[in-house]
C-alpha positions as CSV (number, residue, x, y, z in Angstrom):
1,X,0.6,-14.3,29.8
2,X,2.8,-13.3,27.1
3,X,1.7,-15.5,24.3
4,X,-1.5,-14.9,25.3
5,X,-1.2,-11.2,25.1
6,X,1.1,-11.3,21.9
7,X,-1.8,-13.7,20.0
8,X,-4.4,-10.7,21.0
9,X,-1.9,-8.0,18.9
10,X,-3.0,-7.3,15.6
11,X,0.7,-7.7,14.6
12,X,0.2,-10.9,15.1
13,X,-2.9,-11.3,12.7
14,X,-0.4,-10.0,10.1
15,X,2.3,-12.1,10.9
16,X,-0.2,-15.2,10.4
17,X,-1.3,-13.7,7.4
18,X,1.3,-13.7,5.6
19,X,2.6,-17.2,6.7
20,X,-0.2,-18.5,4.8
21,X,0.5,-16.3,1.9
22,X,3.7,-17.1,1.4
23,X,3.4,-21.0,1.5
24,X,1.6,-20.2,-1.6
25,X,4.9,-19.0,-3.2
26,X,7.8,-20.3,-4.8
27,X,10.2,-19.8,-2.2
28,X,12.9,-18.6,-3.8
29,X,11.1,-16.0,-5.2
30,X,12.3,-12.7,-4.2
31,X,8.5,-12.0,-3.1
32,X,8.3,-15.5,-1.2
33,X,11.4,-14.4,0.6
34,X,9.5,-10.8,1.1
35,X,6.7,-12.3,2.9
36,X,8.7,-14.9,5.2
37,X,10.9,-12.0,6.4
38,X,8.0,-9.7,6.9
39,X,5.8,-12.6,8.8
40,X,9.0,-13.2,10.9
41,X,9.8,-9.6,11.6
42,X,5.9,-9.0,12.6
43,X,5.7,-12.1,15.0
44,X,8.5,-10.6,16.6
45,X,7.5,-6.8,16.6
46,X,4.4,-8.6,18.5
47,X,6.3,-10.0,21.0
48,X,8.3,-7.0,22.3
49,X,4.9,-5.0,22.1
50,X,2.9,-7.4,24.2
51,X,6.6,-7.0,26.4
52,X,6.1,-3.7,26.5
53,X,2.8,-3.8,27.2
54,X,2.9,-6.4,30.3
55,X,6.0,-4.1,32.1
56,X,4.0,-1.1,31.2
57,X,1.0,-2.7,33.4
58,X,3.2,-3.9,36.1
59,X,5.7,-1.0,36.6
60,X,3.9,1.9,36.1
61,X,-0.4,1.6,35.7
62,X,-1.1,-0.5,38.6
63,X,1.4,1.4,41.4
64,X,-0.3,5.0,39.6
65,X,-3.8,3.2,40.1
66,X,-3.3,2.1,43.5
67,X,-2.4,5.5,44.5
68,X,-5.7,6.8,42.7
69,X,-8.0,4.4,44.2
70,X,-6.1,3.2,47.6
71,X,-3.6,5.2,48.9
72,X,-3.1,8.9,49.9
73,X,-4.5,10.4,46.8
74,X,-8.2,9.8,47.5
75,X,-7.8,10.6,51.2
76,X,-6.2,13.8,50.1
77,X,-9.3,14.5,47.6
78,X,-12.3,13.4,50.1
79,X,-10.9,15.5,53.0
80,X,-10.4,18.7,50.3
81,X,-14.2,18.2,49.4
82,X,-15.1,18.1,53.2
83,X,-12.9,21.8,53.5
84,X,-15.0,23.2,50.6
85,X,-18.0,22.6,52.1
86,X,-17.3,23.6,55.2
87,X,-15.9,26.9,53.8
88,X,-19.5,27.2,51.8
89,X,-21.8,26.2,55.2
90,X,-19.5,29.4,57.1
91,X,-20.0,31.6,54.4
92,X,-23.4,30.7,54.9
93,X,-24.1,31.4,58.2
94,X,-21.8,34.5,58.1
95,X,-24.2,36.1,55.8
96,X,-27.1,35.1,58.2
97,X,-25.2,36.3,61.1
98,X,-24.9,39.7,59.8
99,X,-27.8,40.0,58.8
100,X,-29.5,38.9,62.6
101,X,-27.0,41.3,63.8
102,X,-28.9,44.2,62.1
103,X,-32.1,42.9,62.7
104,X,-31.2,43.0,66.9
105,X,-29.6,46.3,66.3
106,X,-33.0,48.2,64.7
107,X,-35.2,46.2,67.1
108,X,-32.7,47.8,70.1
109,X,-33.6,51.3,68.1
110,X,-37.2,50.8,68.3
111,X,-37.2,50.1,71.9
112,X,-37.9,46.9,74.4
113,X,-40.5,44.0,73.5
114,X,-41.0,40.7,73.0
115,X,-39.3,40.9,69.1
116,X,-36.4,42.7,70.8
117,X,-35.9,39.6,73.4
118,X,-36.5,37.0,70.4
119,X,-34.0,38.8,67.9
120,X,-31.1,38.5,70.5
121,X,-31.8,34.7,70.7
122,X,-31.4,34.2,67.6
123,X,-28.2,36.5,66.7
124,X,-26.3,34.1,69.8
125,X,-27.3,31.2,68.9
126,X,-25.8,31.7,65.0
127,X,-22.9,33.4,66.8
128,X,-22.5,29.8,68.2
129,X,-22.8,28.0,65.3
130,X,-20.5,30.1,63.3
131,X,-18.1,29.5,65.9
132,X,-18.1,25.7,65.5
133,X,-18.1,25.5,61.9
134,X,-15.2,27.9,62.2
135,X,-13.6,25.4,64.7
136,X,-14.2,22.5,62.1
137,X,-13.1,24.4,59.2
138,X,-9.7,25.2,60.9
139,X,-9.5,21.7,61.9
140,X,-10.4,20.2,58.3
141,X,-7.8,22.6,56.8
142,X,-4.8,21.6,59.5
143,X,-5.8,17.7,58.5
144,X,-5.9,18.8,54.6
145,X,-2.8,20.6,55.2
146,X,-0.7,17.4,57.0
147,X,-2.4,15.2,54.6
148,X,-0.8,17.5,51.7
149,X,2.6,17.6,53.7
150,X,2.5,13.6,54.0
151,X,1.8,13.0,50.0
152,X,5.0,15.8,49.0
153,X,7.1,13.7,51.3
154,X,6.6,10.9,48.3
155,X,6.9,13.4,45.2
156,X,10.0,12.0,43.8
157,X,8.8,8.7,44.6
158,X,5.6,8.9,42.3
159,X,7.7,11.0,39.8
160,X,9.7,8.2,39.4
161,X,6.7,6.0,37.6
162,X,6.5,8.5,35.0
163,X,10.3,8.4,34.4
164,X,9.6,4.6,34.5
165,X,7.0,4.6,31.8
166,X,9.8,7.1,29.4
167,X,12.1,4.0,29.7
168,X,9.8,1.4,29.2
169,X,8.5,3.3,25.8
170,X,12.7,4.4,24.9
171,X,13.2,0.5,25.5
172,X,10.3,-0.9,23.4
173,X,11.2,1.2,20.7
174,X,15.0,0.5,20.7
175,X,14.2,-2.9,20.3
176,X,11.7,-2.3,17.7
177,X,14.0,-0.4,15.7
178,X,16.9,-2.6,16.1
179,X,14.9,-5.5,14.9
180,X,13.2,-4.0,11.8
181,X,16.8,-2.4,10.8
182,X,18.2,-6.5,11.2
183,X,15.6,-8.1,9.2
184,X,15.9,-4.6,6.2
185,X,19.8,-5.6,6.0
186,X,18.8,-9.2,5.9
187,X,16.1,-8.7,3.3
188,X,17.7,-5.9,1.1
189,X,20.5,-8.2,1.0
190,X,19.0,-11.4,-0.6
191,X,16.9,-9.2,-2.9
192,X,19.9,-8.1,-4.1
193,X,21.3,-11.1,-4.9
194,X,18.2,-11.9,-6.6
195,X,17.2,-9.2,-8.7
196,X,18.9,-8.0,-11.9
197,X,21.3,-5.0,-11.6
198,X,19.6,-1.7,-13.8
199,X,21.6,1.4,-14.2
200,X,21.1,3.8,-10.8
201,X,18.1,5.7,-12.4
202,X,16.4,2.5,-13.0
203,X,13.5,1.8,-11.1
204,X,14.0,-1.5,-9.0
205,X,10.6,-2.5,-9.1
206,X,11.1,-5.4,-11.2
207,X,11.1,-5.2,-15.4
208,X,7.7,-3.0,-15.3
209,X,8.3,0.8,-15.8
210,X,12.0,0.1,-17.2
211,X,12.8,1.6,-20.4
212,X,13.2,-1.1,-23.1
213,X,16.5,-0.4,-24.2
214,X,18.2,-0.6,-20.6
215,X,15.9,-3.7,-19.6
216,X,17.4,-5.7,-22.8
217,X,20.9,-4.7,-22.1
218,X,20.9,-5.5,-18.4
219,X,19.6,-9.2,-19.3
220,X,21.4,-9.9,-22.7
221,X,18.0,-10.2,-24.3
222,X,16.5,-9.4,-28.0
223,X,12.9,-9.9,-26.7
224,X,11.8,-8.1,-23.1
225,X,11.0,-11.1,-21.2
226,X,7.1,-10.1,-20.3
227,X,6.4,-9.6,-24.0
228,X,8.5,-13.2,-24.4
229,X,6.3,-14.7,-21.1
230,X,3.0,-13.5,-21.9
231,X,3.1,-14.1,-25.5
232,X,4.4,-17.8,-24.6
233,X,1.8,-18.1,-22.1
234,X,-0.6,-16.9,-24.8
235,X,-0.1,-19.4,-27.0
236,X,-0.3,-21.8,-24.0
237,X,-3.8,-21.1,-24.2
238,X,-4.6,-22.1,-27.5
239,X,-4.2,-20.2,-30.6
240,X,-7.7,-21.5,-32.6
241,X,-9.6,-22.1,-29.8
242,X,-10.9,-19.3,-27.9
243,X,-9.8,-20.7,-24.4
244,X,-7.3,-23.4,-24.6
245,X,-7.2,-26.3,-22.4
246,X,-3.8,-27.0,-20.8
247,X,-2.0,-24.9,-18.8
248,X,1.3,-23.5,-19.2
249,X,4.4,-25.3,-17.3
250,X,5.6,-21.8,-16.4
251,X,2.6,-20.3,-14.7
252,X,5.0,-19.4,-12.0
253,X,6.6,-16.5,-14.2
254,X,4.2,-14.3,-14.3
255,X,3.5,-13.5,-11.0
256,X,7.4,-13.1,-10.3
257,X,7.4,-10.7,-13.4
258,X,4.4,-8.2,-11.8
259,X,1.9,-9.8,-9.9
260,X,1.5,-10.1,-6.1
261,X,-0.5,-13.3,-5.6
262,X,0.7,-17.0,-7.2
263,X,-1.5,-18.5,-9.7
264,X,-3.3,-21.8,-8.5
265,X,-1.2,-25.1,-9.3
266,X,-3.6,-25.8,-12.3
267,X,-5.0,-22.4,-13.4
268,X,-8.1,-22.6,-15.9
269,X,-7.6,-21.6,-19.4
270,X,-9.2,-18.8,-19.7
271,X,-8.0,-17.6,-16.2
272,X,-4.6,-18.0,-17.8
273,X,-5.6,-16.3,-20.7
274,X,-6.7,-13.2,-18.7
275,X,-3.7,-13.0,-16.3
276,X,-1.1,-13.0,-19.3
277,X,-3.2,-10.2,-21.7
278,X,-3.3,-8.5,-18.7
279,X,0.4,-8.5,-17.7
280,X,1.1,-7.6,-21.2
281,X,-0.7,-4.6,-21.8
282,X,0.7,-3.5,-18.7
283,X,3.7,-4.0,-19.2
284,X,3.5,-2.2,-22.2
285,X,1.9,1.0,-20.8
286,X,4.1,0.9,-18.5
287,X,7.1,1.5,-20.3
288,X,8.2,5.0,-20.1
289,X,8.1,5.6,-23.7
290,X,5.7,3.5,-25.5
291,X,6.8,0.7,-28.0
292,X,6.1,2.5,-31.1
293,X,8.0,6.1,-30.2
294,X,7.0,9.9,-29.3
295,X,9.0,10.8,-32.0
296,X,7.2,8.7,-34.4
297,X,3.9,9.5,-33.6
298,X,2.8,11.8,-35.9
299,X,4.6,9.6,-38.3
300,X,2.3,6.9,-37.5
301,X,-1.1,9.1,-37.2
302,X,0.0,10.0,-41.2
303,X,0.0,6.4,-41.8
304,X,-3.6,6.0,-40.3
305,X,-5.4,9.0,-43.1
306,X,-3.6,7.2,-45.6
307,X,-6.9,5.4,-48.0
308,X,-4.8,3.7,-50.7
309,X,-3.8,0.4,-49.1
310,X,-0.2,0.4,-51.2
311,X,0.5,3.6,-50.0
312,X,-0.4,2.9,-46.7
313,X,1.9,-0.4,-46.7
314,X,4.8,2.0,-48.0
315,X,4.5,3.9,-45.5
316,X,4.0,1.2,-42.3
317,X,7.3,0.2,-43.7
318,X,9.1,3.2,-44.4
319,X,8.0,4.0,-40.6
320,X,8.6,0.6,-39.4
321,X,12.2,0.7,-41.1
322,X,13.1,4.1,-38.3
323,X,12.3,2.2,-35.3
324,X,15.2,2.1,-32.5
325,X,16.6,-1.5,-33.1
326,X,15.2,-2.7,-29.9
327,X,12.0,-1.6,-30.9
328,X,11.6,-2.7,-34.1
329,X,12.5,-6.3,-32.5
330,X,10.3,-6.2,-30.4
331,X,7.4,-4.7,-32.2
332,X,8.1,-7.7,-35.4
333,X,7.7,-9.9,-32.6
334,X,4.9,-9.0,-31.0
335,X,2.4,-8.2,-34.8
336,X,3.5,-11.8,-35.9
337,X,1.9,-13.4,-33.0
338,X,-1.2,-11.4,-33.1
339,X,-0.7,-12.1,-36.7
340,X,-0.8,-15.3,-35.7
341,X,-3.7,-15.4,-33.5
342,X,-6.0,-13.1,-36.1
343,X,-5.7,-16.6,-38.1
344,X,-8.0,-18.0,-36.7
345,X,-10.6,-15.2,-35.8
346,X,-13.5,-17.2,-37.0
347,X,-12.9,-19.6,-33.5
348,X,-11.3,-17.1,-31.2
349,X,-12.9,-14.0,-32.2
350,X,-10.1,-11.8,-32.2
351,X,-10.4,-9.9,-35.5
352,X,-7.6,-7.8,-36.3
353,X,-10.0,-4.6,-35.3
354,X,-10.3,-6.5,-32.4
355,X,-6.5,-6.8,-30.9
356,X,-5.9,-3.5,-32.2
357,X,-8.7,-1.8,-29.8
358,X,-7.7,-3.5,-27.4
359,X,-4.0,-3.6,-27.4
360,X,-3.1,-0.4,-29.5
361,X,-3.8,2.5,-27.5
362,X,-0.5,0.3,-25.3
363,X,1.6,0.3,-27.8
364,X,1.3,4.1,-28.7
365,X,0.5,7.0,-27.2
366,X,0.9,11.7,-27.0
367,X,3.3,12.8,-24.7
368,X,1.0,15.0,-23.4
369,X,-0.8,13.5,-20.3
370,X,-3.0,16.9,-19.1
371,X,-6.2,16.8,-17.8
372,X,-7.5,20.1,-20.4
373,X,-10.5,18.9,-22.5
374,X,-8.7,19.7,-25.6
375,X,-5.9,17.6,-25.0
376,X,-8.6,14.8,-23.8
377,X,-10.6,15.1,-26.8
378,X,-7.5,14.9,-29.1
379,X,-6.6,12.0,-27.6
380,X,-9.6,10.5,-28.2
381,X,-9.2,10.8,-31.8
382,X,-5.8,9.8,-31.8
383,X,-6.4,6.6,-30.3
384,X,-8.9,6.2,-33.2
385,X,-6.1,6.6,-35.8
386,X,-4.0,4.2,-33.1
387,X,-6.4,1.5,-33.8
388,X,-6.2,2.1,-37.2
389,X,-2.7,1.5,-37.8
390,X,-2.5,-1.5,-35.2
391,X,-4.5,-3.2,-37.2
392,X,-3.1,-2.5,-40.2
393,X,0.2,-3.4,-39.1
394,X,-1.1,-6.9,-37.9
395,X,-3.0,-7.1,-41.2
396,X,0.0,-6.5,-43.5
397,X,2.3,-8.5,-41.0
398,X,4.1,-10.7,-43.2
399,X,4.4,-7.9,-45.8
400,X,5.9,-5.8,-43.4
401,X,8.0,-8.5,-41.1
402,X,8.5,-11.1,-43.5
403,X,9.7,-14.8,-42.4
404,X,8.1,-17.2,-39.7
405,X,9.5,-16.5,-35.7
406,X,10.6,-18.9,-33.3
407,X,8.3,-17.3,-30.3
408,X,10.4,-19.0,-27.7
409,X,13.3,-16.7,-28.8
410,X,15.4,-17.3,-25.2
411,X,14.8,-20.6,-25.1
412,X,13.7,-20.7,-21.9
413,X,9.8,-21.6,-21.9
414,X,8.5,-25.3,-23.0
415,X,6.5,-25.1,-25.6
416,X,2.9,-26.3,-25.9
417,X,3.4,-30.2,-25.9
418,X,1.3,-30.9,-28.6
419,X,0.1,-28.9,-31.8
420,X,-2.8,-30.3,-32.7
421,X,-6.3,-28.7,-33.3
422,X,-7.1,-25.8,-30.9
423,X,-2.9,-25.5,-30.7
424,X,-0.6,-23.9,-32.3
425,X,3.5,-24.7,-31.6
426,X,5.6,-21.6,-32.7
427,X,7.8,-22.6,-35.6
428,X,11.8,-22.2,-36.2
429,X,12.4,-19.1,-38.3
430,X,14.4,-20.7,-41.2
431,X,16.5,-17.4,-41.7
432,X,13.9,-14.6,-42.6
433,X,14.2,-12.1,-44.9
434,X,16.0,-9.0,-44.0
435,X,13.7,-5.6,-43.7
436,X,14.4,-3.2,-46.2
437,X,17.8,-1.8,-46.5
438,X,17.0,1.0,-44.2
439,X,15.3,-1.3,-41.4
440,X,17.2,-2.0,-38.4
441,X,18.8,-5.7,-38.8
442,X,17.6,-8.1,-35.6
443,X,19.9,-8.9,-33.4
């Protein structure tokens, strides 16, 4: 009865859900080890609810519906229906009574006759009936009465499954409690040991929505690793060709980095392709301050009016050269590989206009986030002159970010196993030449 109850629970529906998720998962994935927990921890919240709900049937709704259908309760009701009508038929004939009573009376006024002799029969024989529904009201009462008497004997008795069903509920949701608090301690504790420790006004959700400078410092890293990832996984998928053709031998990284669901064991290409552009533009409007600085913006919307292309290299680099260390790094890194990729624009179609409209209004952005229609129409201009310098910064990128880059910068990715056509290996950076003198060296 219990299984069969508990399989009926749509706690259980979850619980089975997420079994099949998670076999889908690397299991020592911090979200692998989410969803086994939580399909444990269901399967068992099911269990103590389809407990619950068995005692709940047995101690308390079948003795209450017994005594609603069987015993004294229904008994009590019927013979309480009976009295009412009984009261209603002597109220009744009362009424008719009285009023025989004065019909007898002015016939007796009017003198002796046959409607005088006639009116007397009738006012005794409702006298006699309104004595014996009198006598059967009086008796129906007394019996109501008794049967009244005999149920109050057993008050505390049916009082007592009410108090029942309080500790049944107290008790189902003791054990409840008790086991979600277990498996939280359980869980909370081997995320911990998991997941990379952030400052306390970090948010834990992973490396999305930290701020660059504290995500690089917490990992000992010169490159945030979902710029590294995505870029690596980018390049998986075929710098000349427009989809590539082999997958990536870290496909698994991406999902631990931001997304929910595993990719297949052999994603397609272009599949590939989507998930890691994807990941990295969100990742990068995510961060709380956007790669390329508040500070700098108006800096940067200068650069974009500029229409003489020397001066407007001057100034990419003069505004290039006040980045924050960290992200100047990361900003070199990330224009050389679309650099890179704008190559070979007559196969893949990404023009330099191109990756800037789509990836430039990520990489800057106004502080100001209202919802007035000036503010929305400013922005819509800005993110013009956003475009603008994106893709002049990827068109001047070996002007500005001289020297080739080694995009597996950690080390930890494989790179692409061969280079040939439709391929492109990233390439040792045989010491690159230093940014101007006022240009943040890389780490």
């Amino acid at each position: 009865i219990l299984r069969s109850v508990q399989k009926k629970l749509p706690l259980m529906a979850l619980s089975m859900t997420m079994a099949e998720s998670f076999k889908e998962l690397d299991t020592e994935s911090s979200l692998g080890k989410a969803l086994e927990m939580g399909c444990c921890i269901q399967s068992s919240l099911a269990k103590i609810l389809a407990e619950f709900e068995i005692t709940l049937e047995h101690d308390v709704l079948q003795p209450l519906n017994k005594l609603s259908e069987e015993e004294e309760l229904p008994i009590i009701l019927k013979r309480k229906k009976t009295l009412q009508k009984l009261i209603s038929d002597w109220s009744t004939i009362k009424s008719r009574l009285n009023q025989a009573a004065k019909s007898s009376s002015n016939s007796s006024g009017a003198g002796a006759g046959p409607g005088t002799s006639s009116a007397a029969n009738k006012l005794e024989i409702l006298k006699e009936e309104e004595e014996e529904v009198k006598r059967k009201v009086e008796q129906c009462k007394d019996e109501y009465m008794a049967d009244l008497y005999h149920f109050s004997t057993k008050e505390d008795s049916y009082a007592s499954y009410f108090i029942r069903l309080l500790e049944i509920q107290a008790q189902y949701h003791r054990q409840s409690l008790g086991s979600l608090d277990s498996a939280l301690a359980e869980l909370k504790e081997s995320h911990s040991q998991t997941e990379p420790s952030f400052a306390a006004d970090t948010p834990a959700a992973g490396y999305y929505g930290v701020p660059l400078e504290t995500h690089l410092k917490s990992l000992g890293r010169e490159i945030a690793l979902p710029i590294e990832a995505c870029v690596m996984m980018l390049l998986a998928s075929g710098i000349r060709e427009e989809v590539g053709s082999a997958p990536h031998p870290h496909t698994t990284l991406l999902p631990k980095l931001q997304y929910p669901t595993p990719l297949p064991s052999s994603p397609h290409p272009q599949g590939l392709f989507r998930l890691a552009a994807g990941a990295l533009k969100s990742y990068l409007r995510e961060l709380p301050q956007p790669l390329m600085t508040f500070e700098l913006y108006n800096e940067w919307v200068k650069v974009a009016s500029l229409k003489d292309i020397d001066s407007r290299v001057q100034s990419l680099q003069d505004t290039c050269s006040r980045l924050p260390r960290e992200n100047y790094n990361n900003l070199r890194y990330l224009i050389k590989f679309l650099a890179k990729r704008a190559e070979h624009q007559e196969l893949n179609k990404m023009t330099p206009s191109n990756i800037a409209i789509v990836l430039g209004p990520n990489l800057l952005w106004t502080q100001q986030s209202t919802g007035d229609p000036v503010q929305l129409d400013l922005a819509s201009v800005s993110s013009i002159q956003v475009v603008s310098v994106v893709e002049a910064l990827i068109q001047n990128a070996d002007t500005l970010f001289p020297g080739e880059i080694d995009f597996n910068v950690s080390g930890m990715f494989t790179p692409p196993a061969n280079s040939g056509p439709g391929k492109a290996a990233p390439v040792e950076e045989p010491s690159p030449e230093p940014p101007p003198a006022s240009t943040p060296a890389l780490l």
